[in-house]
ChimeraX commands (.cxc) that place a marker at each C-alpha (Angstrom):
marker #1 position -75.22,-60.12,5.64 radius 0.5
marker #1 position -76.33,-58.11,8.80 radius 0.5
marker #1 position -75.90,-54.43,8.94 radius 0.5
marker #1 position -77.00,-52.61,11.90 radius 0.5
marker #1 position -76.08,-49.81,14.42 radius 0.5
marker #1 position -73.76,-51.99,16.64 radius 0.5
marker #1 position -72.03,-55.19,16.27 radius 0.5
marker #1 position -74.19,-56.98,19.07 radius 0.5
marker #1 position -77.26,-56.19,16.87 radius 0.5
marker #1 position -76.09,-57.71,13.87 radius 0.5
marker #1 position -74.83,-61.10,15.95 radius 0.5
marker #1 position -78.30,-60.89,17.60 radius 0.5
marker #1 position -79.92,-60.71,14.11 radius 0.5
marker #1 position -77.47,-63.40,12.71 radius 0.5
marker #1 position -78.27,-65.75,15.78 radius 0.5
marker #1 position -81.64,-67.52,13.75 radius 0.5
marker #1 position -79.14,-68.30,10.66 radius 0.5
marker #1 position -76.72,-69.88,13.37 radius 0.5
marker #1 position -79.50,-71.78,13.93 radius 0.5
marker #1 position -80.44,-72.84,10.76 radius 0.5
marker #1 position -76.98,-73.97,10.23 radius 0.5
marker #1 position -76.55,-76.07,13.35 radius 0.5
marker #1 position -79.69,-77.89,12.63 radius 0.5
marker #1 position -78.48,-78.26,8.83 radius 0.5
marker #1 position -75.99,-79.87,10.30 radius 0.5
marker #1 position -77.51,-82.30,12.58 radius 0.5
marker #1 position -79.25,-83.48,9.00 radius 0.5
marker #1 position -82.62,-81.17,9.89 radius 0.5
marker #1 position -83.72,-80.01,7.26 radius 0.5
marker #1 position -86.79,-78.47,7.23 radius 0.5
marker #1 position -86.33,-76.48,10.35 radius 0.5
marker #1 position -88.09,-72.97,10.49 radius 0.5
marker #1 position -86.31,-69.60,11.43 radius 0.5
marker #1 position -86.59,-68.70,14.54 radius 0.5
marker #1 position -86.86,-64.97,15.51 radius 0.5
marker #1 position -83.68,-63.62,16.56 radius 0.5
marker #1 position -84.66,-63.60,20.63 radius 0.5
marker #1 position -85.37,-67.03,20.61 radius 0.5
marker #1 position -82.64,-67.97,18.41 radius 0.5
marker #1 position -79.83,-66.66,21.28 radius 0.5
marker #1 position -81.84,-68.48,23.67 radius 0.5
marker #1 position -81.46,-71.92,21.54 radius 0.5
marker #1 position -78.10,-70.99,21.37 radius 0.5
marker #1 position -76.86,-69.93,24.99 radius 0.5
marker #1 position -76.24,-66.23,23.77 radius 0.5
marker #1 position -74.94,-64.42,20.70 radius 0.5
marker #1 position -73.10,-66.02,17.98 radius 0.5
marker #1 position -69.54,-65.37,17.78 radius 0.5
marker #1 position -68.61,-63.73,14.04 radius 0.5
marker #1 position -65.88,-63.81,12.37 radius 0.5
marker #1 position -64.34,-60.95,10.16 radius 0.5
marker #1 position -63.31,-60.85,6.62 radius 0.5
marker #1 position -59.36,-59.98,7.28 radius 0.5
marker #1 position -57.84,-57.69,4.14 radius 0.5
marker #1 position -55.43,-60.01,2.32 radius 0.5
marker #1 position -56.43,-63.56,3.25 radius 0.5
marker #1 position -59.13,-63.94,0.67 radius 0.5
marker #1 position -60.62,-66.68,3.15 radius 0.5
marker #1 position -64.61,-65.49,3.36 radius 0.5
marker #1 position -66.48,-65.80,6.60 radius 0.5
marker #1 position -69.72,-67.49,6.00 radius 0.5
marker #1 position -71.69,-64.58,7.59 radius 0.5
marker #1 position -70.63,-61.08,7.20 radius 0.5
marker #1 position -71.61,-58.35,9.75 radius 0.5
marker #1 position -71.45,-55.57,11.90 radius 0.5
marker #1 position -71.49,-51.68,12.53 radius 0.5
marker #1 position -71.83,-49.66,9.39 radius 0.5
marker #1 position -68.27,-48.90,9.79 radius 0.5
marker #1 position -67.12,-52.41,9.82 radius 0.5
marker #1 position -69.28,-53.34,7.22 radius 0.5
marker #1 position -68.14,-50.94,5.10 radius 0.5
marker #1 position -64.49,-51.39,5.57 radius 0.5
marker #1 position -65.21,-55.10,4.85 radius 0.5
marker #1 position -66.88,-55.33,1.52 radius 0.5
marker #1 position -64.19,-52.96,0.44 radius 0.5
marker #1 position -61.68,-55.07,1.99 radius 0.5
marker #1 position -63.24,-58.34,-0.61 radius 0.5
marker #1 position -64.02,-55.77,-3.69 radius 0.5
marker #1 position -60.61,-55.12,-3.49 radius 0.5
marker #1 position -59.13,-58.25,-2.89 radius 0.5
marker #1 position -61.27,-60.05,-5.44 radius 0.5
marker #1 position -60.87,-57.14,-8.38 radius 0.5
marker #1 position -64.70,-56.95,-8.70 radius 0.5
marker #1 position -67.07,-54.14,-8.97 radius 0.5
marker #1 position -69.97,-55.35,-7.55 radius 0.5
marker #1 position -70.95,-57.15,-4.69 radius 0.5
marker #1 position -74.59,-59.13,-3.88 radius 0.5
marker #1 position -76.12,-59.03,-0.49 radius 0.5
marker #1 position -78.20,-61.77,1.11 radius 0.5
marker #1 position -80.02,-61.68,4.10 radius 0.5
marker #1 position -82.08,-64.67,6.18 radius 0.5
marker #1 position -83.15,-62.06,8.64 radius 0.5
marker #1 position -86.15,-63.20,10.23 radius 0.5
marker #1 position -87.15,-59.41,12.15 radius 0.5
marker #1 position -88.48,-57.53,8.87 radius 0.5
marker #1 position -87.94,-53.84,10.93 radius 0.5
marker #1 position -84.33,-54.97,11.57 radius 0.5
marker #1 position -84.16,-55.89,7.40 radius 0.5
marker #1 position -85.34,-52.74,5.70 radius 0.5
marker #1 position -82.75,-50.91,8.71 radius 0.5
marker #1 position -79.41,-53.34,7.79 radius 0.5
marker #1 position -80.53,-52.53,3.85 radius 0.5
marker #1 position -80.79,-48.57,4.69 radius 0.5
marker #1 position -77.73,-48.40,6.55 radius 0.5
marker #1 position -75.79,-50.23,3.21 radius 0.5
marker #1 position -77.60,-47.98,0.92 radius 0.5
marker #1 position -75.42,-44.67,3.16 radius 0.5
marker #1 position -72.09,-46.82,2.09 radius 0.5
marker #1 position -73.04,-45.87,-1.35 radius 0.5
marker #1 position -74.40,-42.64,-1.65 radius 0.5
marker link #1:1,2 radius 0.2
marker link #1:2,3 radius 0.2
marker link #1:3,4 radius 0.2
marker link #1:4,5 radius 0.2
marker link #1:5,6 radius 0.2
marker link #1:6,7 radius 0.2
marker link #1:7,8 radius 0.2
marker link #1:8,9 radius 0.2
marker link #1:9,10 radius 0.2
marker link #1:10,11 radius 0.2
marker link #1:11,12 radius 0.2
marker link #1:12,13 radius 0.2
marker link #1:13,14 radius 0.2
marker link #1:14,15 radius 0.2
marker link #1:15,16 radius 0.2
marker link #1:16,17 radius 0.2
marker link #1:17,18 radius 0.2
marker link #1:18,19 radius 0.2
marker link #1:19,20 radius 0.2
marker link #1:20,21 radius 0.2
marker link #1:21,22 radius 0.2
marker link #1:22,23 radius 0.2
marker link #1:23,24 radius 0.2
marker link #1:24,25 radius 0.2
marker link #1:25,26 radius 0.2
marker link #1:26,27 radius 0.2
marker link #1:27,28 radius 0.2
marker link #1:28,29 radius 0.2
marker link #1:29,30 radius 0.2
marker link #1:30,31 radius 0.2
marker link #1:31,32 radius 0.2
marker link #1:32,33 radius 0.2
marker link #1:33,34 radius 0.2
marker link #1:34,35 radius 0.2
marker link #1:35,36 radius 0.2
marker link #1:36,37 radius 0.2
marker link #1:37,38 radius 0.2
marker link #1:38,39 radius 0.2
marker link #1:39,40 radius 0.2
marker link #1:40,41 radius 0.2
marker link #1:41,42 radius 0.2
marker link #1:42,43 radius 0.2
marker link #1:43,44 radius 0.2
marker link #1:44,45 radius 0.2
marker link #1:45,46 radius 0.2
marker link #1:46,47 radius 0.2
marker link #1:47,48 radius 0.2
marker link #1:48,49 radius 0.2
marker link #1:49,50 radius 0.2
marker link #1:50,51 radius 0.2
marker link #1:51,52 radius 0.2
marker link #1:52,53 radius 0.2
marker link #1:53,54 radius 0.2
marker link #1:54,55 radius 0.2
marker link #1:55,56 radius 0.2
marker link #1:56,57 radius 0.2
marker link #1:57,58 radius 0.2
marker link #1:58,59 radius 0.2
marker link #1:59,60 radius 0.2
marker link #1:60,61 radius 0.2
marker link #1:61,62 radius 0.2
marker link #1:62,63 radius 0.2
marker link #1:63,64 radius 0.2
marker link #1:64,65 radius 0.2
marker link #1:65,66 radius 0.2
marker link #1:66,67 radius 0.2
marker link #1:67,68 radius 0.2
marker link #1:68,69 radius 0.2
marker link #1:69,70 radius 0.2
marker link #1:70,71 radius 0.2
marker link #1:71,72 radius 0.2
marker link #1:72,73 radius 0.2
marker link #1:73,74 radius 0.2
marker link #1:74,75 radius 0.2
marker link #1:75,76 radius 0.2
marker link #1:76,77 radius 0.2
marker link #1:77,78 radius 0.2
marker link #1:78,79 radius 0.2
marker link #1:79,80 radius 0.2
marker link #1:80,81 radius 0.2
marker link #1:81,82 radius 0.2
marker link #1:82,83 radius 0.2
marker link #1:83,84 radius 0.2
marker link #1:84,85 radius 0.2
marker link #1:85,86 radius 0.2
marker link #1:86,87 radius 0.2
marker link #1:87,88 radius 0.2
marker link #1:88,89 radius 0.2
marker link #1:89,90 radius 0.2
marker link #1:90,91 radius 0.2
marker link #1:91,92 radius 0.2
marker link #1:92,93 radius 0.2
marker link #1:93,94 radius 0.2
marker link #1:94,95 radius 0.2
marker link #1:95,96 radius 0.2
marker link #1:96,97 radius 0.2
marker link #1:97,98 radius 0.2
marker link #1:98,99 radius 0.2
marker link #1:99,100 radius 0.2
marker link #1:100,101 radius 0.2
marker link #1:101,102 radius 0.2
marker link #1:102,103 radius 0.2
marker link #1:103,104 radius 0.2
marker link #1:104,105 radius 0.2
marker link #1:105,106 radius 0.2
marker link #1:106,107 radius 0.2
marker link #1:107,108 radius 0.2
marker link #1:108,109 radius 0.2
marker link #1:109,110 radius 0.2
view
């Protein structure tokens, strides 16, 4: 999960997970992270992403974006899925970029 001002942030800060998965599955597995920068280079540019789309109940592995679509996502899946309460994991590998993606979920709440 990637919260962060724009949507070409977040895939920029998702890129080093893309990575990790690609090498995953190649059968490496004891790659390390790469920082986001690098990881768009390894990958010829940003990530695509898909969306979580209200109704299908079919999860994207990654979830992402603006605060807006972020939002209007995990609302879309508490809703869908009857729950309450919803977990967030991050891989991010730019700490700065981290503590901003956890501040701009912690607004969705207050």
């Amino acid at each position: 999960m990637v919260c962060a001002d724009t949507e070409e942030e977040s895939r920029r800060q998702l890129a080093p997970v893309n990575v990790m998965y690609n090498n995953l599955s190649m059968g490496v597995i004891d790659g390390v992270l790469p920082a986001p920068d690098d990881a768009v280079k390894e990958l010829g540019g940003l990530p695509s992403m898909e969306k979580y789309m209200s109704g299908t109940r079919e999860l994207p592995k990654f979830i992402g974006g603006d605060p807006q679509s972020v939002q209007q996502q995990l609302q879309d899946i508490a809703k869908d899925f009857d729950v309450e309460e919803i977990m967030i994991q991050d891989m991010m590998t730019d700490h700065k970029a981290r503590l901003h993606s956890y501040d701009l979920l912690s607004q969705m709440i207050r």
